[in-house]
Backbone as JSON, one array per atom type, in Angstrom:
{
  "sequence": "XXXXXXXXXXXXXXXXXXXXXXXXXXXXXXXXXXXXXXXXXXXXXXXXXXXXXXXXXXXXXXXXXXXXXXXXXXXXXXXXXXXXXXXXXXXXXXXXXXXXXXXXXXXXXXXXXXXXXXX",
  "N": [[119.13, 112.29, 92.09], [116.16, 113.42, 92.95], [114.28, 115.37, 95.45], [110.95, 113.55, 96.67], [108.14, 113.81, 95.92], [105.11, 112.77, 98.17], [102.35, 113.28, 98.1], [102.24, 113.45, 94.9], [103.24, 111.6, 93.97], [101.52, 109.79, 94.74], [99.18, 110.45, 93.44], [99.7, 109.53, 91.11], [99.46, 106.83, 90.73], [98.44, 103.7, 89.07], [96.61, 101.79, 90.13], [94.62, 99.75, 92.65], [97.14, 97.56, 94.47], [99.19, 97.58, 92.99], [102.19, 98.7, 93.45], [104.9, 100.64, 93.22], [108.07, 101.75, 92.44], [109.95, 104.44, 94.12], [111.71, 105.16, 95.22], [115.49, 104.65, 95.84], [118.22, 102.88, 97.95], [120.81, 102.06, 98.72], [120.33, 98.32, 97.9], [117.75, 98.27, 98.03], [113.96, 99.35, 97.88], [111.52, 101.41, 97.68], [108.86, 101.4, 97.62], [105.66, 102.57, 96.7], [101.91, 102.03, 97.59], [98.76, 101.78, 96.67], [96.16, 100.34, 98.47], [93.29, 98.31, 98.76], [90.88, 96.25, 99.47], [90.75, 92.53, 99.72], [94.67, 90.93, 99.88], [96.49, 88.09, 98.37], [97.32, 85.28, 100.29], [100.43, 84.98, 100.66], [104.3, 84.58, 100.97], [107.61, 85.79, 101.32], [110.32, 83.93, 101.0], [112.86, 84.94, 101.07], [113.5, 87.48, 102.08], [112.43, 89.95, 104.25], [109.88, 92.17, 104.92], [108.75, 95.43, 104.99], [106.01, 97.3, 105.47], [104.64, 100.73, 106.14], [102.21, 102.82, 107.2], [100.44, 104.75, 105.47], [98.12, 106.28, 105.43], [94.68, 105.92, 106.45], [93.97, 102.27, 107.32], [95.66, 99.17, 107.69], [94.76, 96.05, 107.82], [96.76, 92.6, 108.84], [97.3, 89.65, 107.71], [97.89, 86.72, 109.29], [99.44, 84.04, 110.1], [99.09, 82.83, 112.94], [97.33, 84.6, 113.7], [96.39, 88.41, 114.05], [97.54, 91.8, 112.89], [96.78, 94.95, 112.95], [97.65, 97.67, 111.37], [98.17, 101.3, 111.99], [97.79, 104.72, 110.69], [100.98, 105.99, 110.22], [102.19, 104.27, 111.07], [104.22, 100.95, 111.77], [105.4, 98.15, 110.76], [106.77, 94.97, 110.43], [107.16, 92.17, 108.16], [108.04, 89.07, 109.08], [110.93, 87.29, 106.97], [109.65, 84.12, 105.02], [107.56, 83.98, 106.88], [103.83, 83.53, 105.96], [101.27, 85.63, 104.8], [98.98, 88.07, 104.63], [97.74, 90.99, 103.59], [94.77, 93.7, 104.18], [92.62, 95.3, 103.23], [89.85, 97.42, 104.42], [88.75, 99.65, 103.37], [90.4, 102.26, 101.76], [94.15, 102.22, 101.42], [96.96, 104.41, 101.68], [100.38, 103.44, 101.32], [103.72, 102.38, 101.78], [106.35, 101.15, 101.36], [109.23, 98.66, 101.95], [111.84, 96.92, 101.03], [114.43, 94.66, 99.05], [115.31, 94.81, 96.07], [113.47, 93.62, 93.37], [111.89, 92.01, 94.33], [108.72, 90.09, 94.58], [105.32, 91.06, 94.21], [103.67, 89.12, 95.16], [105.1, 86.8, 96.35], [105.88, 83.75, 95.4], [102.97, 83.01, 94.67], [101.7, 83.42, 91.81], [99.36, 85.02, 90.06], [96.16, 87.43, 89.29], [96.52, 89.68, 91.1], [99.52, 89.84, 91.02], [102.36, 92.4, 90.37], [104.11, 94.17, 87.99], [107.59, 93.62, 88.72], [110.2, 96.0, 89.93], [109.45, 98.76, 88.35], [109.51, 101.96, 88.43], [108.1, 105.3, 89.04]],
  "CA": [[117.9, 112.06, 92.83], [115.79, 114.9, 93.79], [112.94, 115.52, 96.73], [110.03, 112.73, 96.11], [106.98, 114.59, 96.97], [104.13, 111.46, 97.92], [101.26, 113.25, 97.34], [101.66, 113.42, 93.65], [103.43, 110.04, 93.2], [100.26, 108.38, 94.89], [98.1, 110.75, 92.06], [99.73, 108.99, 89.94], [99.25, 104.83, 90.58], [97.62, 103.15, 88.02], [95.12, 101.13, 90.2], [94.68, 99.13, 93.7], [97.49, 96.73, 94.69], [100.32, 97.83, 91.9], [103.15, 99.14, 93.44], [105.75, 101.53, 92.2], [109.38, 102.68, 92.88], [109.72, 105.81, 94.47], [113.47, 105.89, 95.27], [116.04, 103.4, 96.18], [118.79, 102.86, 99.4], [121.7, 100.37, 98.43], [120.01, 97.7, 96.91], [116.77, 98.61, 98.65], [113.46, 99.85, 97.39], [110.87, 102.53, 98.57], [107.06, 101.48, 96.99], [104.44, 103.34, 97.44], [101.09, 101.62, 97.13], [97.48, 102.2, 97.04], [95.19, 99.13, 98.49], [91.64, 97.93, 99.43], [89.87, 94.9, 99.43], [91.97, 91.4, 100.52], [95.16, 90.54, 98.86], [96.47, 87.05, 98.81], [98.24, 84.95, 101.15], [101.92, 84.46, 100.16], [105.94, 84.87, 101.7], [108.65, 86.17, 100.53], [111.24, 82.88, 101.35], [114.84, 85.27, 101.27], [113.54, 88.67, 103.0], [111.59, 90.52, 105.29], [109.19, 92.97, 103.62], [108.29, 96.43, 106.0], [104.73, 98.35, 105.56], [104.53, 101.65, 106.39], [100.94, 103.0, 106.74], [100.81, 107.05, 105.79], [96.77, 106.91, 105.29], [93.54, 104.4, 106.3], [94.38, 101.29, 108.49], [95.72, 97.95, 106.98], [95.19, 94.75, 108.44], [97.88, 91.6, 108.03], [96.85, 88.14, 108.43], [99.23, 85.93, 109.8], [99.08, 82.19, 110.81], [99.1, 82.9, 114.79], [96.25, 86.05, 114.15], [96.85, 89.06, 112.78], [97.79, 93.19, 113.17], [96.71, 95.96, 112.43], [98.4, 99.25, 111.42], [97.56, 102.62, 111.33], [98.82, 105.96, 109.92], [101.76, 106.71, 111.31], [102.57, 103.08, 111.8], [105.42, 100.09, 110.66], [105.43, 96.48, 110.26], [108.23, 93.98, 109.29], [106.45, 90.7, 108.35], [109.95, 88.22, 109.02], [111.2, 86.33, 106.04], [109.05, 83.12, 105.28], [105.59, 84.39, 107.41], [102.57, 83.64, 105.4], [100.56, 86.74, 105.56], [97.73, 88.32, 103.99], [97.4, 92.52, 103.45], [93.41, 93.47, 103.83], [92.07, 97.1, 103.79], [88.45, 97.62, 104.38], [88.84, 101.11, 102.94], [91.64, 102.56, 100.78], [95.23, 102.42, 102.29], [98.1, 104.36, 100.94], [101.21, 102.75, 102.16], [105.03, 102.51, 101.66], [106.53, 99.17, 101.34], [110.88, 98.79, 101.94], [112.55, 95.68, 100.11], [115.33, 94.69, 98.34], [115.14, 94.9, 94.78], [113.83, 92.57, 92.31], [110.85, 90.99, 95.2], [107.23, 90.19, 93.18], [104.66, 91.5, 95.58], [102.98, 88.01, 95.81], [106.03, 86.12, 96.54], [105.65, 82.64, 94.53], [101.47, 83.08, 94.23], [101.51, 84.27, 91.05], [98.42, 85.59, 90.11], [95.79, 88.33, 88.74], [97.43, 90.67, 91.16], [101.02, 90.0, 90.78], [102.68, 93.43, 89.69], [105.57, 94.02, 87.04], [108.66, 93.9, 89.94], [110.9, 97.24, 89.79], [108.87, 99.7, 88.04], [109.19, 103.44, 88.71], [106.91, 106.07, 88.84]],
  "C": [[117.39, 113.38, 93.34], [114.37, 114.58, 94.86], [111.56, 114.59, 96.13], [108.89, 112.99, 96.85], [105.73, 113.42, 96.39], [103.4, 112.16, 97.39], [101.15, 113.15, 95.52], [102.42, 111.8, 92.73], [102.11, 109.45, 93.56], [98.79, 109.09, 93.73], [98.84, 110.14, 91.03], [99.51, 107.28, 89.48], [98.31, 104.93, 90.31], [95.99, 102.46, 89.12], [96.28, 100.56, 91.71], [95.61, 97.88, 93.23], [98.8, 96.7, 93.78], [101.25, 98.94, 92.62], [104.27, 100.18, 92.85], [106.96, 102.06, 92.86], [109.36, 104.09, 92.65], [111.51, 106.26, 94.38], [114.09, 104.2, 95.49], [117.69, 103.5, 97.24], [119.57, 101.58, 98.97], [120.89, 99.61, 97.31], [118.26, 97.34, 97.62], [116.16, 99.45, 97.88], [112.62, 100.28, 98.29], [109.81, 102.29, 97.56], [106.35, 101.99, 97.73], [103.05, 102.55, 96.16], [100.09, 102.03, 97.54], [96.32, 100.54, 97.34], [93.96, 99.32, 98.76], [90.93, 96.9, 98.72], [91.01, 94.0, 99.59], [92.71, 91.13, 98.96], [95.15, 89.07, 98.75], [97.64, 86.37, 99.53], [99.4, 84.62, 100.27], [102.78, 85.03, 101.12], [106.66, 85.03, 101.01], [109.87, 85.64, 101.25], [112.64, 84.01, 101.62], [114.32, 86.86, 101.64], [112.29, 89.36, 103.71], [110.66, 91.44, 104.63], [108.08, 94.24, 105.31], [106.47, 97.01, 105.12], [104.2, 99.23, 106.65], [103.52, 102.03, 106.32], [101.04, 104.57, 106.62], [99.32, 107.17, 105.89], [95.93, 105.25, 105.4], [94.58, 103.42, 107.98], [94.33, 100.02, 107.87], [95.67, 96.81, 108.29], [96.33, 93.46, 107.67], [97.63, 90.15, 108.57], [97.88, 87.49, 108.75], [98.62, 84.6, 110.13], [98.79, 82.47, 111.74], [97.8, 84.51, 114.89], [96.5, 86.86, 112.94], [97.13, 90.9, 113.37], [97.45, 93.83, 112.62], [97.5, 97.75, 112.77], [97.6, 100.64, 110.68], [98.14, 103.58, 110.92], [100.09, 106.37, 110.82], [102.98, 105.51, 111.94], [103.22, 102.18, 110.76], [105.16, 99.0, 111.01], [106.28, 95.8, 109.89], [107.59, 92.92, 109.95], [108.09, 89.76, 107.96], [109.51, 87.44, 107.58], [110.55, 84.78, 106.07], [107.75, 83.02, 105.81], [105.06, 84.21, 106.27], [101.51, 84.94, 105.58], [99.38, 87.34, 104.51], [97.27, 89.99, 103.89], [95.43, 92.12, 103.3], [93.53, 94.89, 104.47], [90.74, 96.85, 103.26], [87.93, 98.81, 103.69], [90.11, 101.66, 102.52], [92.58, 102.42, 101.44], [96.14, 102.97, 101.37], [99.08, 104.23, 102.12], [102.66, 102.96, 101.48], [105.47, 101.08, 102.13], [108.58, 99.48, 100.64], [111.22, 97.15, 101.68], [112.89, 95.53, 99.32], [114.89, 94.67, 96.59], [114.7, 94.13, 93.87], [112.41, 91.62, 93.09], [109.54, 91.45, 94.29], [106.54, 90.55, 94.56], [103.82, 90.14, 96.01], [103.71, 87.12, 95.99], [105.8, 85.08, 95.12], [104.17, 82.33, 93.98], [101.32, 83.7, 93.15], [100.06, 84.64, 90.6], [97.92, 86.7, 89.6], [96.35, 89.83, 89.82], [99.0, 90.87, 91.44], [101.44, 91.19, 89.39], [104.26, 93.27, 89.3], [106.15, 94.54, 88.45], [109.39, 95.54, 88.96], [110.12, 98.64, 88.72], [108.37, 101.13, 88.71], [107.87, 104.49, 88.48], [107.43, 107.52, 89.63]]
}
């Protein structure tokens, strides 16, 4: 494993909302994504799922409201939450969870991205 310098992994994602392994921690992964415009609601039933904001300001819908994070800022939506990612303007982000999780939980869908894929 050597030094994983973001700026030129995030020049390299394909497009909004596609994910990509950066590194990996046990059986833990390190995505780095680029968003904007709403995703869709889904949960991820067997783990917790963090977002890290490095750039922009994501909002997260939730049943009971919702949060927003800004650069600089973390998130752990609990196992089972319903939730909803929405950037009004680009976000690059960092996203920690175990190995093998689809980014739309069980919603499959036009933006459900190939799971584990490096970059």
């Amino acid at each position: 494993m050597s030094v994983v310098n973001l700026e030129e992994k995030f020049g390299r994602l394909p497009e909004y909302w596609q994910p990509r392994v950066i590194a990996e921690l046990n059986d833990y992964q390190f995505k780095i994504a680029r968003v904007k415009g709403e995703f869709v609601w889904h949960d991820h039933a067997d783990t917790d799922e963090a977002f890290f904001v490095l750039e922009g300001t994501l909002r997260i819908d939730l049943p009971d409201g919702a949060v927003e994070i800004g650069p600089g800022e973390l998130y752990v939506v609990p196992r089972g939450v319903k939730h909803r990612p929405v950037a009004e303007e680009e976000v690059k982000l960092m996203l920690v969870e175990p190995r093998g999780v689809v980014n739309t939980g069980d919603e499959r869908g036009d933006l459900t991205a190939e799971s584990d894929v490096w970059i």
